[in-house]
C-alpha positions in Angstrom: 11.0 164.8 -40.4 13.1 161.4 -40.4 11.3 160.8 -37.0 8.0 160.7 -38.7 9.2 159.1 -41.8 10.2 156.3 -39.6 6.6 155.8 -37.6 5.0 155.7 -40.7 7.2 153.2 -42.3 6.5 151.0 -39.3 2.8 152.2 -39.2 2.8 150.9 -42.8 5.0 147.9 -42.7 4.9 147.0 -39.9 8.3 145.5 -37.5 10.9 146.5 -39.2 14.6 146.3 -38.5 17.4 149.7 -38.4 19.0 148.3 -41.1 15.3 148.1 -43.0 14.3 151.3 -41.8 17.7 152.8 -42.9 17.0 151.6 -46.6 13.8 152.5 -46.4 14.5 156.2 -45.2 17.7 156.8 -47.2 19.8 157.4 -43.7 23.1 155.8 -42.5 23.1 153.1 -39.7 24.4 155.0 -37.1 21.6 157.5 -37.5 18.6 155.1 -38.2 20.1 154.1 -34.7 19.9 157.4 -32.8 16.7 157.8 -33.9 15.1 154.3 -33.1 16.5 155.1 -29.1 15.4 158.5 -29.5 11.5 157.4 -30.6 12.0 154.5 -27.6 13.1 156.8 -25.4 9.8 159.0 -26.5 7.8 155.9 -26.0 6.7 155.9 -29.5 8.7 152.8 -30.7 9.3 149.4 -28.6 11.5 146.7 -29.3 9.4 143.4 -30.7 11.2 140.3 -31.2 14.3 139.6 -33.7 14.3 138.3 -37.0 14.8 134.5 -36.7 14.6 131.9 -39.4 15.7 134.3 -42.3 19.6 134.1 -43.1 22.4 136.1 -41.4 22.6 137.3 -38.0 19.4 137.9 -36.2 18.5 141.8 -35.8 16.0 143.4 -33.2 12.7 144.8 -35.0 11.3 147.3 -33.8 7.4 148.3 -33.9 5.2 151.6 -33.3 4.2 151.7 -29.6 0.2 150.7 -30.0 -0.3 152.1 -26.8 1.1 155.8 -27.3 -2.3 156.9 -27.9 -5.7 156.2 -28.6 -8.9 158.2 -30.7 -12.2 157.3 -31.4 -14.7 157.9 -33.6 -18.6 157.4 -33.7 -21.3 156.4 -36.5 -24.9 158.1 -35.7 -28.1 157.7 -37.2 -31.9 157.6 -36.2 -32.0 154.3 -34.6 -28.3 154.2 -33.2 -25.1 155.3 -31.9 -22.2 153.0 -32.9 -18.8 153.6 -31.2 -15.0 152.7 -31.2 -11.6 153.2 -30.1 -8.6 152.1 -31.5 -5.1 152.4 -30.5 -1.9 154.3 -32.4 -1.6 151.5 -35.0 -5.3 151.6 -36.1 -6.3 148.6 -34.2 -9.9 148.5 -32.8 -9.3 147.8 -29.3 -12.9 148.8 -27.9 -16.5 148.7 -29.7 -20.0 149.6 -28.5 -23.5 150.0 -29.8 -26.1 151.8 -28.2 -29.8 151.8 -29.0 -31.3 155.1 -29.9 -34.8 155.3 -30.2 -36.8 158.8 -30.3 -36.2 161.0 -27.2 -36.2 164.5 -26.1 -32.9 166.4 -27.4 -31.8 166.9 -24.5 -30.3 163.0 -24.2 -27.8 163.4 -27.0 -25.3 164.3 -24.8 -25.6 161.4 -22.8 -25.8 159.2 -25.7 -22.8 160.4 -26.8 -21.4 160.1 -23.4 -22.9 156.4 -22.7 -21.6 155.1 -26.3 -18.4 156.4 -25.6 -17.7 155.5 -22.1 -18.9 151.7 -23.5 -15.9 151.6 -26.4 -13.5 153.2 -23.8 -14.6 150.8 -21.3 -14.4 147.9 -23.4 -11.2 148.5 -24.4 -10.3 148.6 -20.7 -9.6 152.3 -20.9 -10.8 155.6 -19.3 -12.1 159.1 -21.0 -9.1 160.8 -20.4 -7.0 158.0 -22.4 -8.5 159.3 -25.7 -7.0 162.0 -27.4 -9.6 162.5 -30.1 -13.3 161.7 -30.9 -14.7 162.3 -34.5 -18.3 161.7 -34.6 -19.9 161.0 -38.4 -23.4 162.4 -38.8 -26.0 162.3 -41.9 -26.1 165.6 -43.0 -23.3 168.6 -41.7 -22.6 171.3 -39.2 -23.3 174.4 -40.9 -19.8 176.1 -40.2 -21.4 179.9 -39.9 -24.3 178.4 -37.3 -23.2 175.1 -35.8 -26.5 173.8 -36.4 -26.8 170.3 -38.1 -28.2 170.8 -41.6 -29.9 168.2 -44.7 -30.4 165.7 -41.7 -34.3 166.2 -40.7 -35.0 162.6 -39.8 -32.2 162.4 -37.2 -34.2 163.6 -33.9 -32.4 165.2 -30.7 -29.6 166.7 -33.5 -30.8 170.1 -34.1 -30.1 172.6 -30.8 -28.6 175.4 -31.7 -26.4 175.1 -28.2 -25.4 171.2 -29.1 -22.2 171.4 -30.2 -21.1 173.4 -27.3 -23.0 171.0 -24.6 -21.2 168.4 -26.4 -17.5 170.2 -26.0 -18.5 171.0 -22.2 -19.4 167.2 -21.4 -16.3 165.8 -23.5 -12.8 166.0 -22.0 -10.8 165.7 -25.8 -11.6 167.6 -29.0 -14.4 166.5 -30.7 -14.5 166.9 -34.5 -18.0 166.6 -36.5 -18.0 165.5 -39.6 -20.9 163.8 -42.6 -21.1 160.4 -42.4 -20.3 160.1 -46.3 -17.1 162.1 -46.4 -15.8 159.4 -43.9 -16.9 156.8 -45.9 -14.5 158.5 -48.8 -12.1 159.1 -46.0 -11.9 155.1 -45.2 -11.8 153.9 -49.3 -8.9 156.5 -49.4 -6.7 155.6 -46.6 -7.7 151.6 -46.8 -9.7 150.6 -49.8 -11.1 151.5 -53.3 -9.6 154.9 -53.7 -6.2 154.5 -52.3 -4.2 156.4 -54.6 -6.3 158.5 -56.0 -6.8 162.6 -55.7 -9.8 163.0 -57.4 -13.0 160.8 -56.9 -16.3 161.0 -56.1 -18.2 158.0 -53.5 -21.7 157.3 -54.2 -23.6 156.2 -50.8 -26.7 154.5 -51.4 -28.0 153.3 -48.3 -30.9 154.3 -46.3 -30.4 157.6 -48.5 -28.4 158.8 -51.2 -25.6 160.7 -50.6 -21.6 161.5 -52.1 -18.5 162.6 -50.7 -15.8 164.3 -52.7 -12.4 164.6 -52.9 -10.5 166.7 -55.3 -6.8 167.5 -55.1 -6.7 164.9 -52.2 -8.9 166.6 -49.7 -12.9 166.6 -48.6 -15.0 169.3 -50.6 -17.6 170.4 -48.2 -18.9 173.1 -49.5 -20.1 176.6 -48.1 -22.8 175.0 -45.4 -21.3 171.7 -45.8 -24.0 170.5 -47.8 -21.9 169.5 -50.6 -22.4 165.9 -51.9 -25.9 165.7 -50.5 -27.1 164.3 -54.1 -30.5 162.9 -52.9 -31.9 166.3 -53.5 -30.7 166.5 -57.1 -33.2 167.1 -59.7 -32.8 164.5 -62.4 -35.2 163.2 -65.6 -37.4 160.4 -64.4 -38.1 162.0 -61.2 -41.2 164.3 -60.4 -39.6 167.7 -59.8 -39.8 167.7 -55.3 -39.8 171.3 -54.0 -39.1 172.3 -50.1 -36.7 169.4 -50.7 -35.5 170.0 -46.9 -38.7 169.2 -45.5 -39.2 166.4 -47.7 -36.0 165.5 -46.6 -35.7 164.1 -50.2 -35.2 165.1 -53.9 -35.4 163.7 -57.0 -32.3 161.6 -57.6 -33.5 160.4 -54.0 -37.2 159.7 -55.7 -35.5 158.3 -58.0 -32.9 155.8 -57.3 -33.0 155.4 -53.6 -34.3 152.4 -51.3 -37.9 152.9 -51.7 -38.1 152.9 -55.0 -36.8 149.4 -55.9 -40.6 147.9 -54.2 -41.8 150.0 -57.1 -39.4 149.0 -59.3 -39.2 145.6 -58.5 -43.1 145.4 -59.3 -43.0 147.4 -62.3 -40.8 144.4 -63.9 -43.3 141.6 -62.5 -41.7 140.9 -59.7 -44.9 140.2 -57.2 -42.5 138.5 -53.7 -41.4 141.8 -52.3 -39.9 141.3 -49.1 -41.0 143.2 -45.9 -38.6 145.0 -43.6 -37.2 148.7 -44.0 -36.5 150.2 -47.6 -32.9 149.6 -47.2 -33.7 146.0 -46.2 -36.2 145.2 -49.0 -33.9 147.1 -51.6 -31.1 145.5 -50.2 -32.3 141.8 -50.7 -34.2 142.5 -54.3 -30.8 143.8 -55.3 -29.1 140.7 -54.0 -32.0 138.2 -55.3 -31.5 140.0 -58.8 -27.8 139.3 -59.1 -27.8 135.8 -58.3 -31.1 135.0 -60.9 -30.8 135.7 -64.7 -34.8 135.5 -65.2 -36.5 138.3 -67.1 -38.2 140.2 -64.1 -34.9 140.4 -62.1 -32.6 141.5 -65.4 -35.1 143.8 -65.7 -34.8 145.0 -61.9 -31.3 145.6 -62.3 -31.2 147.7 -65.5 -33.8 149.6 -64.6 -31.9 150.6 -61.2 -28.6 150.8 -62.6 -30.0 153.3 -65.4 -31.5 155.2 -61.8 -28.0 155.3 -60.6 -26.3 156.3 -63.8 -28.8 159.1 -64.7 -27.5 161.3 -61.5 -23.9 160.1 -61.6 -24.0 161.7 -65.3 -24.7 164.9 -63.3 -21.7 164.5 -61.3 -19.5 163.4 -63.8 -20.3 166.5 -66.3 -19.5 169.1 -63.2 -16.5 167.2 -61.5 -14.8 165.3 -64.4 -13.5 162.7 -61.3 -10.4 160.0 -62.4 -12.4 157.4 -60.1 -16.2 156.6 -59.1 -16.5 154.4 -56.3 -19.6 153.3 -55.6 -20.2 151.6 -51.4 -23.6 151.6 -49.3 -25.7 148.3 -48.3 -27.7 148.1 -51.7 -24.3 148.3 -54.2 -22.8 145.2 -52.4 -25.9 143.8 -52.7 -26.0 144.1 -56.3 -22.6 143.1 -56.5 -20.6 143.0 -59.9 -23.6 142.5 -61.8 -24.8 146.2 -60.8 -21.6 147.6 -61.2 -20.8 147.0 -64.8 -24.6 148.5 -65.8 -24.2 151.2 -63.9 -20.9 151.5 -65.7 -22.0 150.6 -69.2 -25.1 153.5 -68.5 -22.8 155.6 -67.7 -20.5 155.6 -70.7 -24.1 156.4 -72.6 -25.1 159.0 -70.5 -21.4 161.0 -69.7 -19.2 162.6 -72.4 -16.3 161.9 -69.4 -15.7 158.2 -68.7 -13.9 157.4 -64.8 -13.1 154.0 -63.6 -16.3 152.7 -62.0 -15.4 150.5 -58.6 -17.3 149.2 -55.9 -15.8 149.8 -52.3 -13.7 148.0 -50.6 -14.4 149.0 -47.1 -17.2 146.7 -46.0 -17.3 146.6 -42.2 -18.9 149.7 -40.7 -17.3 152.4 -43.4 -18.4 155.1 -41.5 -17.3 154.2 -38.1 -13.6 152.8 -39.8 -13.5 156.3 -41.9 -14.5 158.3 -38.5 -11.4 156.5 -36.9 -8.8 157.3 -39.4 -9.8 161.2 -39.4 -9.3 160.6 -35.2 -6.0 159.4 -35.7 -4.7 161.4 -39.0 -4.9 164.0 -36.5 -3.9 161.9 -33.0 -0.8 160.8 -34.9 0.6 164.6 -36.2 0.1 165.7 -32.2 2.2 162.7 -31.3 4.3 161.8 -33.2 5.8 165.7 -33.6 9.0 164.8 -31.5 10.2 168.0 -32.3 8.2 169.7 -30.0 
C-alpha cells in the first residue's frame, strides 16, 4: 500500500524527494528510504537529478520509471482508426492515423493490427512492449452476445466472431469500450469532471450521445446501450420508430448536426457552408458566437433550447451534481452556447447542476481510451506485492 501511495504521488507530482514523499505519505525517513530502493530495485522508480537552487543541502528526486510499461488505446469511427501509445507516466510517446474507408469486414482486424503496429512503431516500440490496448467504439459490445450494438453506420464492426478474431490476432488484452464513456473517462481523470462522482457528458458530434457516471464509475447499462440519447423521444421532434435502423431518434432529429442547416435557415441565415453536418454545424455554431446580429442570436437559442429540451430528460431521471457538455459543435459555440443551454435548462428542469464545457480538447476519445489502458496497466505493475 505505501508502495503505491508513493507511485502515485510521483505520478501526480511529479520528482519528488524522500523527504517530500515522507511528508506526503505520513512515513518516517528511514522507511520512505527502504521503499524508494525497493521501487528502484523493481524498476519502477529512477533517480532524476537533485534539487539545486532551492536552500539547504541538495536532495536526490526521484521520478516514476516512464519506461516500466506502456498501453494504448484506439479511437474508431466510419472514416478512421486513430491510435496511440503512451508510456507509464501518461506520456504519448507514439501516434498513428489510418484511413478507413468502406471495406469488406473482414479487414478490421488488420486495421486494427496496421494502426497499432504504426503507434507502437512510432514510438520506436514492438507489439509485445504493450501491456494493454482499449479500443473506443460508437455504440457497445453487447456483453450477453459480443456483437457491437447502436453503431449501424460503422461498417466491417458487426461479425458475430470479431471480438474473438481480434483477441487471436492481438498479443495483450484488449478491452472495448463506447467512445463517449471515454470521453467522461478523460474529463474525469484530466479535465471538467475531476472531482466529481456523479455527472453526466453530453457528446454532440457527428451524433448525440452521453456517458454517465454515478458513484464514480461508468453506467453501461444491461446491453451497454446506456447513454445512447440520440434515440430519445423529445417534444419538437417527429416521433422516429425502428430508431436502430434509422440509426437516429428524436433528440438526434432534433438537436444534432444536421439540423443546424435547417435551423440556421429557419432564422434567415441564407450562407450555409458545405462540408459534413458536423462541419457545417460546427462553423454556424462558431460564426454565431462571434456575431451578435439577429439571425445568428437567433441560431443559438434556438439550438441551445434543442440541447436543453433532452438534457431536461436526463436531469429529471439522474439528478447529476455536474453536466459537462464536450464534442466539436459545443466548443464551437463556446461560452455563448453554454450559458443558454444553461439558462434553458434552469426553465425546463426542477434539478439545477453545474453546467461546464469540457476541458479535454485534443482527441477526448483517444486520451480517455488511454487512461482506461493504463488505470489498469498501472494496478498490474505497480502491485509490488506480488
Amino acid at each position: 500500500m505505501n508502495d503505491r501511495a508513493a507511485l502515485d504521488l510521483l505520478l501526480e507530482h511529479g520528482p519528488l524527494s524522500r523527504t517530500r514523499i515522507g511528508k506526503l505519505t505520513g512515513l518516517s525517513k528511514p522507511t520512505a528510504s527502504q521503499l524508494l530502493a525497493r521501487l528502484e530495485a523493481a524498476g519502477l522508480v529512477v533517480a532524476t537529478g537533485t534539487t539545486e537552487g532551492r536552500p539547504g543541502p541538495n536532495a536526490q528526486l526521484y521520478a516514476v520509471n516512464a519506461r516500466a510499461a506502456y498501453a494504448a488505446g484506439m479511437d474508431v469511427d466510419p472514416r478512421r482508426i486513430r491510435a496511440a501509445v503512451a508510456d507509464v507516466t501518461g506520456a504519448v510517446v507514439g501516434e498513428f492515423e489510418l484511413a478507413t474507408p468502406k471495406r469488406p469486414a473482414g479487414d478490421v482486424v488488420r486495421q486494427v493490427s496496421e494502426a497499432l503496429d504504426g503507434a507502437v512503431k512510432a514510438a520506436g516500440l514492438t507489439r509485445a512492449d504493450v501491456h494493454r490496448l482499449v479500443i473506443g467504439t460508437p455504440g457497445a459490445f453487447d456483453p450477453g452476445t459480443g456483437r457491437l450494438r447502436y453503431a449501424s453506420h460503422l461498417p466491417g464492426w458487426h461479425a458475430p466472431t470479431l471480438l474473438e478474431e481480434l483477441a487471436a490476432a492481438l498479443p495483450m488484452p484488449v478491452e472495448y469500450e463506447n467512445d463517449v464513456n471515454l470521453v467522461a473517462v478523460a474529463e474525469q481523470r484530466l479535465g471538467a469532471a475531476r472531482g466529481h462522482a456523479d455527472f453526466v457528458l453530453l457528446w454532440n458530434e457527428e451524433g448525440l450521445g452521453a456517458a454517465l457516471v454515478l458513484g464514480g464509475r461508468l453506467h453501461r447499462g444491461f446491453t451497454g446501450g446506456a447513454g445512447e440519447v440520440g434515440f430519445l423521444p423529445v417534444p419538437g421532434a417527429p416521433l422516429v420508430r425502428q430508431v436502430t435502423k434509422a440509426n437516429s431518434g428524436g433528440f438526434q432529429e432534433l438537436a444534432g448536426a444536421q439540423a443546424l442547416p435547417r435551423l440556421a435557415r429557419a432564422c434567415g441565415i441564407d450562407d450555409v457552408p458545405r462540408g459534413t453536418y458536423a462541419e457545417v454545424a460546427a462553423a454556424l455554431l462558431e460564426r454565431a458566437a462571434h456575431r451578435d446580429d439577429a439571425p445568428h442570436t437567433r441560431l443559438l437559442d434556438a439550438y441551445a433550447t434543442a440541447l436543453a429540451t433532452g438534457l431536461a430528460s436526463l436531469v429529471a431521471v439522474l439528478d447529476p451534481e455536474l453536466v459537462v457538455l464536450s464534442g466539436a459543435l459545443i466548443t464551437a459555440g463556446g461560452e455563448a452556447l453554454r450559458e443558454r443551454v444553461r439558462a434553458e435548462l434552469g426553465e425546463l428542469a426542477a434539478a439545477r447542476p453545474r453546467l461546464v464545457v469540457g476541458g479535454v480538447r485534443h482527441h477526448p476519445v483517444l486520451r480517455g481510451a488511454l487512461e482506461s489502458a493504463l488505470a489498469a496497466t498501472r494496478d498490474e505493475v505497480f502491485d509490488t506485492s506480488r
